[in-house]
C-alpha positions in Angstrom: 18.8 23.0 7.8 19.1 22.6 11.8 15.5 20.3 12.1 13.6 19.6 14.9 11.8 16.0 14.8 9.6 15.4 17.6 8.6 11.5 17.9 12.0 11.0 16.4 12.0 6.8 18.3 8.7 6.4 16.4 7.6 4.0 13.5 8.2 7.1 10.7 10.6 8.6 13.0 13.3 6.5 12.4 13.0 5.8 8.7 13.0 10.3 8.7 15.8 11.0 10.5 18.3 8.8 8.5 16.6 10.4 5.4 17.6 14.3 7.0 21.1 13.3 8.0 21.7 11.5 4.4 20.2 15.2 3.0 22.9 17.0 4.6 20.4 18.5 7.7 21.2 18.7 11.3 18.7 17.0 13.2 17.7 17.3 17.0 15.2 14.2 17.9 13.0 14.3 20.3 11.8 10.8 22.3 10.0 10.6 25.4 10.0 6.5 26.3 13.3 6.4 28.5 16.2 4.2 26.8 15.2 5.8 23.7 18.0 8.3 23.4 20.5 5.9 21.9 18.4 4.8 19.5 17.8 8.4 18.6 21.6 9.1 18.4 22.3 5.7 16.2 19.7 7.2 13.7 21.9 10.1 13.6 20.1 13.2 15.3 20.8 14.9 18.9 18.6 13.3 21.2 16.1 15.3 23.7 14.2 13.8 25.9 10.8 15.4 25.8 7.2 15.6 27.2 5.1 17.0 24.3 2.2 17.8 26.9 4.5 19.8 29.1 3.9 23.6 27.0 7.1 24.9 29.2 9.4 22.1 28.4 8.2 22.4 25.1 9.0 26.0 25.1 12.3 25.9 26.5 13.0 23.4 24.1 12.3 25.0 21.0 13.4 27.8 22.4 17.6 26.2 23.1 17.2 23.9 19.7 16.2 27.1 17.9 15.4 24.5 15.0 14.9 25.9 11.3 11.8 23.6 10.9 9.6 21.5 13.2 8.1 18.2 11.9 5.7 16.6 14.2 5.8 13.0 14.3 4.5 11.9 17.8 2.1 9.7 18.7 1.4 7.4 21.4 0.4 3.8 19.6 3.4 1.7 19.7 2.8 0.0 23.3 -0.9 -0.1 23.4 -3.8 -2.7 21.8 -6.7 -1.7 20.0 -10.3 -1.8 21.2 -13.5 -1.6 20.1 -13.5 2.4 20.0 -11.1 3.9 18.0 -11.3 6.9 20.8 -9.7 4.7 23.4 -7.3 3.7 21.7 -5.9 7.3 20.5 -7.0 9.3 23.5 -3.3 9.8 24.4 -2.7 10.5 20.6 -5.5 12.7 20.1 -4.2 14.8 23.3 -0.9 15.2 21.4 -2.5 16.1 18.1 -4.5 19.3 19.8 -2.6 19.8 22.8 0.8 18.9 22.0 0.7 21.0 18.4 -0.8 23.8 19.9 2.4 23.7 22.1 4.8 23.1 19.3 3.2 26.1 17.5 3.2 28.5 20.1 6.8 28.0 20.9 7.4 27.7 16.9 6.0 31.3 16.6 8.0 32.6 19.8 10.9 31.4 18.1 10.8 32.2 14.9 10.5 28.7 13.0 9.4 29.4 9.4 8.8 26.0 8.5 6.3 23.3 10.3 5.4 20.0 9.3 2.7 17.8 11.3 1.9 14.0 10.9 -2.2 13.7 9.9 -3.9 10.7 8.5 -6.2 10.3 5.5 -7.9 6.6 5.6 -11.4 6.3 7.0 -11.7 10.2 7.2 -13.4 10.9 3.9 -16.6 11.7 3.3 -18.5 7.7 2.7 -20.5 8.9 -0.4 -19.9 9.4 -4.2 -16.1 8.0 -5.3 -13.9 5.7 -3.8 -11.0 8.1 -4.0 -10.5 11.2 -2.6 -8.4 14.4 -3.0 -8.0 16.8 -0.2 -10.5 19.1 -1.4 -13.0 16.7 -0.8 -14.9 16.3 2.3 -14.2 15.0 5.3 -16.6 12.2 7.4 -19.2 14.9 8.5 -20.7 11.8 11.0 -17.7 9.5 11.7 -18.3 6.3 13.9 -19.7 7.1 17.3 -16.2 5.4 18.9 -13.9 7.5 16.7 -15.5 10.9 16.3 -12.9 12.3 18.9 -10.1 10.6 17.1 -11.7 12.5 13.6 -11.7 15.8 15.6 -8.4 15.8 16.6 -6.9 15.0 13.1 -9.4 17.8 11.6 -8.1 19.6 14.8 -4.3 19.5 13.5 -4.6 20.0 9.8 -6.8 23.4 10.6 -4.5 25.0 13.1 -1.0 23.5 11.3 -2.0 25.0 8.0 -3.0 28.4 9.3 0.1 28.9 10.7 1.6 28.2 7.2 2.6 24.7 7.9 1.8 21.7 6.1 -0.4 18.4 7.2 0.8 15.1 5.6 -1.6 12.9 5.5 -0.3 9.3 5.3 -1.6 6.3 4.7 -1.8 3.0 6.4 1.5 2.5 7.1 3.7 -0.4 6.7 7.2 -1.8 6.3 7.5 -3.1 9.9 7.1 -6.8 9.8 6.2 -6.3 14.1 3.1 -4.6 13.9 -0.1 -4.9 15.0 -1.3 -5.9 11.7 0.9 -8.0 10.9 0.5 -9.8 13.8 -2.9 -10.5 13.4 -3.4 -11.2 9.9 -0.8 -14.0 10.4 -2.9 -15.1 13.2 -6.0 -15.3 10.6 -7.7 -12.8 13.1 -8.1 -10.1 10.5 -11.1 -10.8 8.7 -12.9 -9.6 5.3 -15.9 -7.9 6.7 -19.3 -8.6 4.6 -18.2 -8.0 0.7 -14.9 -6.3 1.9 -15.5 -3.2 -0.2 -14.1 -0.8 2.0 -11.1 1.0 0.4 -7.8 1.5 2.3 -4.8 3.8 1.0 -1.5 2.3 2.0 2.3 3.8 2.2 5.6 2.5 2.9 7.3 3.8 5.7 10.3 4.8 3.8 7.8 6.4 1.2 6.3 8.4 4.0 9.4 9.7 5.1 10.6 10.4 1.7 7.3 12.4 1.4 8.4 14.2 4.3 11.9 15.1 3.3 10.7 16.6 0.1 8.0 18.8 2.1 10.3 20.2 4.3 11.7 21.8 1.4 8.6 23.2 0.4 6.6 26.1 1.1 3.5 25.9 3.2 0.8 26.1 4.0 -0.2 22.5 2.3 -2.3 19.8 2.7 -1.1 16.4 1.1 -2.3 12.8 0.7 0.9 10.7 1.4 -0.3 8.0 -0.1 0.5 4.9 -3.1 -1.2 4.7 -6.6 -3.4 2.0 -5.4 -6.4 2.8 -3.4 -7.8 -0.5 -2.9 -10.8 -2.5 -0.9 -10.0 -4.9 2.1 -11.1 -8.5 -0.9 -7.9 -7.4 -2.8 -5.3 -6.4 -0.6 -6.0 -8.2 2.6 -5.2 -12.0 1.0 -2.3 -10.7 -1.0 -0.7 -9.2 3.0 -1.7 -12.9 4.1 0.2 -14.4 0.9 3.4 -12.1 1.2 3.0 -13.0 5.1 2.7 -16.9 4.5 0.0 -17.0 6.5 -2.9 -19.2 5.5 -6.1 -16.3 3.3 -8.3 -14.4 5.4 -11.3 -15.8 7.0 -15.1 -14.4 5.7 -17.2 -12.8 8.3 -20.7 -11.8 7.5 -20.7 -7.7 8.6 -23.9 -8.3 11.0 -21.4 -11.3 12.4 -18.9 -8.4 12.6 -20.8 -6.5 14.6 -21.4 -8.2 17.4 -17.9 -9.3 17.6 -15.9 -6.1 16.6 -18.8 -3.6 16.9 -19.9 -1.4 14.0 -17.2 1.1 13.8 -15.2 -1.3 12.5 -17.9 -2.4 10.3 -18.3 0.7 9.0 -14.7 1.3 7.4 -14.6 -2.4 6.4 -16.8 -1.3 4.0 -17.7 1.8 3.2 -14.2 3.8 3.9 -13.0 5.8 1.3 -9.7 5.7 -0.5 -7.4 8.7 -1.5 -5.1 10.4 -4.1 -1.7 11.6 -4.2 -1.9 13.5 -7.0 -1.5 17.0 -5.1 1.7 15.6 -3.4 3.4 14.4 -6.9 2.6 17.2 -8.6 3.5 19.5 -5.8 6.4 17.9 -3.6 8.0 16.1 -7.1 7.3 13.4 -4.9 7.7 9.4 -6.4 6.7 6.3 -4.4 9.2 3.4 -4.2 6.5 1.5 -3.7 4.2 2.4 -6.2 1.6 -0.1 -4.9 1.2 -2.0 -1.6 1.2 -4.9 -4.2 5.2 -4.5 -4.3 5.9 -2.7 -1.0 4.0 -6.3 0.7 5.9 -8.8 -1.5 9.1 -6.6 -0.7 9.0 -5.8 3.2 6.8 -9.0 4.4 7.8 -11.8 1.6 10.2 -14.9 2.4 13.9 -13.3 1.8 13.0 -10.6 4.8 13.2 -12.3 8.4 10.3 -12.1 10.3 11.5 -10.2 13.4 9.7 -7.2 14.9 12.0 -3.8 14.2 13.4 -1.9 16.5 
């Protein structure tokens, strides 16, 4: 299949496009940082530089590529710290998650693409009552933090409008596999803490797992809605000091949550320890999907423990 995947320079981006090219698909990769297009091409797609909030380039993209399937992978996270509201932090991701799908979509329809796969998200998005594990059918956070309920709109935002047009929303976990991130970084700094009792539950996925996930749906029919996600939802006491073990860095330090708050505010407070885990039940019995990584338990020890060098990825 000739496969369009925009955010191709991205975290999930380049574990995906090596996964197309060994699956026998042509792939056309979109970046939009410049000096990404060789890293597109080593991956093995076609690079295209493009501006996802530019509809007419966007159209005139789709529109040459003529792609037999769009997946949506771009976001804008991978230069930019994290602040107190979740909402500044993903304003430029939330504009590509409305904005940039709806163009995607309209030039998907104008040219015919059957098949449409978009990025979504499923930790700290369910519903903070009854189980700690969700399936999609469950619902979502009707009142999310006050400093992420634009980030929560935008993600609802995409899986509605994706899956009407007979596409399919993956919603991944936390990811991880990249021993440079953000998390990473601070947990071996000891500045990622275990909030008050540290019962909020997190759902975690490898980044080859996700793009494994993502393979397998593009050879599915849509419309969909999937948890791409391991077998082990799990709260911030059991899998924070095993990261900070794999990571060698010295356990996680105890904050009281009303310490938390005045420190980190209470959004963060709030999925430290109420969030909600969720299942992937739909997407193995569906997709005939299978984790590598069954459990962040493994995928930590594997991509973070002493026989993988501790350099940032590409």
């Amino acid at each position: 299949m000739r496969v369009m995947v925009v955010g191709a320079s991205g975290a999930i981006g380049t574990r995906l496009v090596p996964q197309l090219a060994d699956r026998g698909h042509e792939v056309i990769g979109t970046f939009s940082s410049p000096g990404h297009a060789e890293r597109v091409r080593v991956l093995g797609a076609q690079p295209v530089r493009l501006d996802l909030l530019d509809p007419g380039a966007v159209r005139q993209a789709v529109l040459e590529i003529r792609p037999g399937a769009i997946i949506h992978q771009a976001t804008a996270l991978a230069s930019g710290g994290f602040s107190r509201k979740l909402d500044r932090t993903f304003a430029q991701t939330n504009r590509l998650r409305t904005e940039g799908t709806d163009a995607l979509l309209a030039a998907a329809r104008e040219a015919g693409v059957p098949r449409f796969i978009a990025q979504s998200f499923a930790p700290y998005r369910y519903a903070r009552e009854g189980g700690l594990v969700k399936t999609e059918d469950d619902p979502l956070d009707p009142t999310p933090p006050a400093g992420a309920q634009e980030t929560n709109a935008a993600m609802a935002y995409l899986d509605r409008v994706v899956t009407e047009a007979g596409g399919i929303a993956l919603r991944y976990g936390g990811f991880y596999g990249n021993p440079g991130d953000q998390l990473v970084k601070a947990v071996r700094k000891r500045q990622f803490p275990i909030i008050g009792s540290g019962e909020g539950v997190s759902s975690w996925i490898h980044l080859d797992d996700a793009a494994a996930a993502t393979v397998l749906a593009l050879e599915h029919d849509g419309p969909g809605l999937y948890n791409i996600v391991d077998d082990e939802p799990a709260p911030a006491r059991e899998w924070l000091p095993v990261l900070a073990d794999a990571l060698g860095a010295k356990p996680p330090r105890h904050i009281p949550a009303w310490v938390a708050r005045l420190i980190i505010g209470g959004d963060a407070v709030l999925g430290a320890t109420q969030s909600r885990g969720a299942s992937n039940a739909r997407a193995r019995r569906e997709l005939g999907w299978t984790p590598r990584y069954p459990s962040w338990r493994l995928g930590f020890a594997v991509s973070f423990g002493p026989a993988r060098p501790l350099t940032a990825a590409a």
